[in-house]
C-alpha positions in Angstrom: 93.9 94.0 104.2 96.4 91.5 105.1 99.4 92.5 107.8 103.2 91.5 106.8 106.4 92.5 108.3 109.7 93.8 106.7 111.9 90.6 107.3 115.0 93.2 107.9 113.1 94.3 111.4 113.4 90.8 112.4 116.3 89.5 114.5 117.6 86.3 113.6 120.4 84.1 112.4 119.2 82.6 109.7 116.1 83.8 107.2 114.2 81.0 108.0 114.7 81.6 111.6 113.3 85.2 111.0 110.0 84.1 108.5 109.4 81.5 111.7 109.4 84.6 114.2 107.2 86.8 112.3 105.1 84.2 111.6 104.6 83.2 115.6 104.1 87.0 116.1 100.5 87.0 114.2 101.8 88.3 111.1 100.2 86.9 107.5 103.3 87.4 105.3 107.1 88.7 104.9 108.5 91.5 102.7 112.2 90.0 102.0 115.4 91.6 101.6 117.9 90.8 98.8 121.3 91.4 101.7 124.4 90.8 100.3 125.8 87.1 102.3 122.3 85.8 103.6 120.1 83.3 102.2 118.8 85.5 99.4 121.4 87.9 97.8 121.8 88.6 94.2 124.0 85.4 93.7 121.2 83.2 94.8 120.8 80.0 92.8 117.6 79.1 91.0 117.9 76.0 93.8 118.2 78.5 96.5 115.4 81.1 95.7 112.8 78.2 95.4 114.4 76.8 99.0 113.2 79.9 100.5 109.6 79.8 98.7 108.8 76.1 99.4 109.9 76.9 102.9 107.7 80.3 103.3 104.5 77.9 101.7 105.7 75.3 104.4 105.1 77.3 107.5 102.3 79.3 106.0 103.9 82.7 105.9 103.3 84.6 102.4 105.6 86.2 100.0 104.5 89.4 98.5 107.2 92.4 98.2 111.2 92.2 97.8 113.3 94.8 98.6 116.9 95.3 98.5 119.4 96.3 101.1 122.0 98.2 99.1 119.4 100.3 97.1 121.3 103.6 99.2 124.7 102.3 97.7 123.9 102.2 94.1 121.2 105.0 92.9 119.5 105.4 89.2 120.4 108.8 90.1 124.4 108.5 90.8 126.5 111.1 88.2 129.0 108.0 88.2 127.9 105.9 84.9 128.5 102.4 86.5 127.0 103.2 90.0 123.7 103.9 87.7 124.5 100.8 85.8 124.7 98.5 88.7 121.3 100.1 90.1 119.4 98.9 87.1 121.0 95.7 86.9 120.4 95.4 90.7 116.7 96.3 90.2 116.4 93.9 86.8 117.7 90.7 88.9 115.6 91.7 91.8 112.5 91.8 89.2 113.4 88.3 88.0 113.7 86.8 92.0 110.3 88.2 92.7 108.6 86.7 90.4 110.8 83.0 91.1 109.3 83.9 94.8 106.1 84.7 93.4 106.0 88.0 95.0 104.1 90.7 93.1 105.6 93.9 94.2 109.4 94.9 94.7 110.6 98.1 96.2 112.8 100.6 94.6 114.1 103.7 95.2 113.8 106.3 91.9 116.9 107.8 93.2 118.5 110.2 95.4 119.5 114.2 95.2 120.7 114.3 99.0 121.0 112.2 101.7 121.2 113.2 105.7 122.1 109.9 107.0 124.5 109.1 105.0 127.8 110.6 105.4 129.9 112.3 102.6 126.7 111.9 100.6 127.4 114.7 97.6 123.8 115.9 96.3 123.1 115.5 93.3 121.6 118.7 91.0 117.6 118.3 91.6 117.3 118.7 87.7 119.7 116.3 86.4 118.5 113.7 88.9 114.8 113.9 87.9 116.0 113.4 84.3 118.0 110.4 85.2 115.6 109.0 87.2 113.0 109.1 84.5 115.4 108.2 81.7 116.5 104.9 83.9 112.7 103.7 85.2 111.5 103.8 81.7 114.5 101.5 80.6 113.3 99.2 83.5 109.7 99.3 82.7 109.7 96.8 80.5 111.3 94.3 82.5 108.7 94.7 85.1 106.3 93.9 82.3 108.7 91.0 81.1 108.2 89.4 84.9 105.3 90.4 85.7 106.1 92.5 88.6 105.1 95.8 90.1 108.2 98.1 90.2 106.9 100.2 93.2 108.7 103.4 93.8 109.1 104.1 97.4 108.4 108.0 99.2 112.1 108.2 101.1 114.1 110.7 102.7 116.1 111.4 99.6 115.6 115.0 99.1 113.6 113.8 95.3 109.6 113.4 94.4 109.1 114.6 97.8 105.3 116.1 96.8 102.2 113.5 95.8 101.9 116.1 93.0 105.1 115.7 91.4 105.3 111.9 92.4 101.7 110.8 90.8 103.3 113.3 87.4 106.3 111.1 87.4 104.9 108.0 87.4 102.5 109.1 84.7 105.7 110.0 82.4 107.1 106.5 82.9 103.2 105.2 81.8 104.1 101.6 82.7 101.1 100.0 84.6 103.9 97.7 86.4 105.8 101.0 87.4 103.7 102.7 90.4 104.3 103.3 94.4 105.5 101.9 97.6 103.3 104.3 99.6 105.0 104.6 103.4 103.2 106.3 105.7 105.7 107.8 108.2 108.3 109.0 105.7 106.0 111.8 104.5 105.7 113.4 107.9 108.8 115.5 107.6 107.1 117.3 104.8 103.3 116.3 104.5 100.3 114.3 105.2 100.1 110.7 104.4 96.4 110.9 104.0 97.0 113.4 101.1 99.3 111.3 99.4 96.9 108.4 99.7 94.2 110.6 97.9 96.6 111.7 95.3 98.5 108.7 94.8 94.7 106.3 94.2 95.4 103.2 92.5 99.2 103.7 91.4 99.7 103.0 95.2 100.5 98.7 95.3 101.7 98.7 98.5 102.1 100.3 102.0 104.4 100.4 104.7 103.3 101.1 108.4 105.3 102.8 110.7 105.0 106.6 112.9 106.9 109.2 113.5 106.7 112.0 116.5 106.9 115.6 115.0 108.8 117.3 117.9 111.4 114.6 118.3 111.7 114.1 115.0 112.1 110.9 115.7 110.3 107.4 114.2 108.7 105.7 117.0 106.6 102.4 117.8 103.4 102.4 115.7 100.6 104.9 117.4 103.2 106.8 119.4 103.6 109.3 117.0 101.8 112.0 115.0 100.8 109.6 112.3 96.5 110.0 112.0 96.1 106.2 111.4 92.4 106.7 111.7 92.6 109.3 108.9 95.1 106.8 106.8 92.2 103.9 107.1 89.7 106.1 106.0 92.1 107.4 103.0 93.0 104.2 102.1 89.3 103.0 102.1 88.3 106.0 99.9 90.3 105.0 97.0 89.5 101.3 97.5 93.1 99.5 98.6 93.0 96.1 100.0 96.3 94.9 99.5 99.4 94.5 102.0 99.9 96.6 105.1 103.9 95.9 106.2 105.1 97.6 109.5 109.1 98.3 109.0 110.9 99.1 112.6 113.8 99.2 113.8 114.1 96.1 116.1 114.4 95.9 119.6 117.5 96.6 121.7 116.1 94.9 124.6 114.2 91.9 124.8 114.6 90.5 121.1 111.7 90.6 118.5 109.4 92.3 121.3 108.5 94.9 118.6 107.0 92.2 116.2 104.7 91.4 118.5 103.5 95.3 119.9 103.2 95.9 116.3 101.2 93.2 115.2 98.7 94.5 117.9 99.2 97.6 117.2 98.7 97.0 113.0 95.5 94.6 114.5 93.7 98.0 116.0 94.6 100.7 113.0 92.9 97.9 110.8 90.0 97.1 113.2 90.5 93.8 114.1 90.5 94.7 117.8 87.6 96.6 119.3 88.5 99.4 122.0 
């Protein structure tokens, strides 16, 4: 497996600044972030999206997943008509800069019923969410297939497909090859085992985020100071035969800037064996 980092735990003025620090830390490649007024938002020129690729090539650091910092904002799942709207197109344009990046994988949210952490959130009815989600997913399928890109689904705390069961049943409705998951490890500690999901999920997993989370706290913490059995997620993981990207996402540092992209990428080095204790 190959180790990346989610470019939004970097600190940094510019993106290049950030790809340069995760790269110094260790790490093999980047999981960049569509943020509305950097480098790469969804006004990005043709010009500007292959400035960020050639430079990524040029310092050795590879491109594999995009995600998108206002997927909370605009939800496949919204009851307003253009919120929904502007999800998909979001999600379509995002498609179409992976693959000018050559990344294989972005990450999506299928939508959300309820949301703690965002305030004034209204939920949304469980049922009429589900049915929007899988109305709106199988309108994007085929743009995944147009691109060639794996629309990965990510496990998140919005209060929907929060069981492997119903996530894995889902994603066999949709029936997309190129529509599948963005399996993350800590977020299923709230309500389950990530080693389940692993076994459940198999091969519509694509890709996996890294990070723990302490059960009596509940709290996410630095990776192998929490509750997270990494040696049971390895051995999950191995069972069902993934050997793709392994992407730590934490928050960073408030102290000592970018300090946590390098205790991760030692960290992320002993879950995956590449240091001997």
């Amino acid at each position: 497996m190959k180790k990346g980092m989610c470019i939004g735990s970097v600190l940094g003025d510019t993106l290049f600044e950030k790809m340069d620090c995760a790269k110094k830390a260790g790490f093999d490649g980047a999981e960049l972030s569509i943020t509305v007024g950097s480098q790469l938002d969804f006004t990005s020129t043709d010009s500007d999206i292959e400035k960020v690729k050639s430079y990524a090539k040029e310092i050795g650091l590879e491109l594999y997943s995009l995600s998108d910092s206002t997927c909370w904002l605009y939800s496949l799942t919204s009851p307003d008509s253009e919120n929904r709207e502007t999800a998909k197109a979001h999600i379509i344009r995002q498609l179409e800069m992976a693959n000018m990046l050559e990344c294989d994988t972005i990450l999506a949210l299928p939508g959300i019923v309820g949301c703690d952490f965002l305030p004034g959130f209204e939920p949304v009815d469980y049922a009429e969410a589900y049915e929007r989600a899988l109305e709106a997913v199988g309108e994007l399928a085929p743009y995944a297939e147009k691109y060639g890109v794996n629309l990965a689904l990510e496990n998140v705390h919005n209060k929907l497909l929060n069981s492997p069961v119903e996530f894995k049943d889902f994603l066999d409705k949709v029936g997309s090859k190129y529509v599948n998951c963005y399996f993350d490890v800590g977020n299923v500690m709230m309500f389950g085992y990530p080693e389940h999901w692993i076994r459940c999920l198999k091969d519509k997993i694509k890709k996996v985020h890294f990070k723990d989370y302490q059960i009596a706290t509940h709290n996410f913490v630095d990776l192998l100071e929490g509750d997270v059995n990494y040696p049971e997620v390895m051995k999950a993981l191995a069972e069902i035969g993934y050997d793709d990207w392994v992407t730590a996402e934490l928050p960073p540092t408030k102290y000592y800037k970018n300090s946590t992209l390098y205790t991760s990428s030692v960290a992320m080095d002993i879950i995956l064996g590449k240091i001997e204790l």
